[in-house]
ROPATOR-91639 format. One record per residue (C-alpha): residue number from 1; residue in one letter; chain; x, y, z. Coordinates in Angstrom, 2 decimals, padded with zeros to 5 digits. Last residue first. Layout:
 guke sedo rofi      xx      yy      zz
  NUM    a    A       X       Y       Z
...
This chain:
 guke sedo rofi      xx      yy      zz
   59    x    A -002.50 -009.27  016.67
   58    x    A -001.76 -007.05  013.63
   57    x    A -005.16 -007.76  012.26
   56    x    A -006.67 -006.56  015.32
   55    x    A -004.64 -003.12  015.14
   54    x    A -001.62 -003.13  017.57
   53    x    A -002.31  000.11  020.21
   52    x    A  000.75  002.82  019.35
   51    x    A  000.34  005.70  021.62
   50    x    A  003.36  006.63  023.30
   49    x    A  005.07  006.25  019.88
   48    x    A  008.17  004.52  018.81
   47    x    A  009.88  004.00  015.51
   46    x    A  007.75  006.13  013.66
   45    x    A  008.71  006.15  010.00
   44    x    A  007.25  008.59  008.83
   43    x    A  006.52  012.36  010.48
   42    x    A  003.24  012.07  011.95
   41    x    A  000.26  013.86  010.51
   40    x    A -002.22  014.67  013.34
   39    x    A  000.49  015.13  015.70
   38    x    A  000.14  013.33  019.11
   37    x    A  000.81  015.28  022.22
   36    x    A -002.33  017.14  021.74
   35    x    A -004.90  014.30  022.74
   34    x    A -008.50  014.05  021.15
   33    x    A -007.90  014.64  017.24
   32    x    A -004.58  013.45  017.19
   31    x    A -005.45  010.06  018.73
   30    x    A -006.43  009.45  015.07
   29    x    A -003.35  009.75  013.93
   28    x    A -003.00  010.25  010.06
   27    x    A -001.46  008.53  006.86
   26    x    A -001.66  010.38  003.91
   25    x    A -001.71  008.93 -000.01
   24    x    A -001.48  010.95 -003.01
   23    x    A -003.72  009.85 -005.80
   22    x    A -004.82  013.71 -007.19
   21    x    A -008.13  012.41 -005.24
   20    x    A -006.30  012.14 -001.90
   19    x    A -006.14  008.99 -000.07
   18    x    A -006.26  009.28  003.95
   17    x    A -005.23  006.14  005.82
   16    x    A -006.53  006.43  009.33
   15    x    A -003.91  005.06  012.15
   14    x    A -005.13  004.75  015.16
   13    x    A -004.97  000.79  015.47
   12    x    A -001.63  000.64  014.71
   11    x    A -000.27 -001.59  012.23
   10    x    A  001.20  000.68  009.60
    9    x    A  002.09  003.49  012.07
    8    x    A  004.53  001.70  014.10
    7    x    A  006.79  001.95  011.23
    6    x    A  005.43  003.98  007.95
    5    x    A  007.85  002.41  005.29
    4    x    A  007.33  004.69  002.36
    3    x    A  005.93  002.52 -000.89
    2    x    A  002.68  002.17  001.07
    1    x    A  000.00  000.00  000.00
């Protein structure tokens, strides 16, 4: 899905994958929208993150 390796990101729970109509693809935090110390559009790969819940898929 991603040619950019996203880290944590990529099997996180929070993560919302945002496609653009132009094709461009953005990956966002969800926690961002409820709790300020996580940015809405994290800075790839993270490599650790306060945060990070394993989607059920990643379980």
């Amino acid at each position: 899905m991603f040619s950019l390796d996203a880290g944590l990101c990529l099997s996180c729970r929070h993560a919302l994958i945002r496609p653009t109509k132009k094709g461009t693809v953005y990956l966002r935090c969800g926690l961002a929208a409820t709790d300020d110390r996580f940015p809405r559009y994290p800075r790839l790969p993270v490599l650790q993150c306060a945060g990070f819940d394993p989607a059920a898929s990643a379980r």
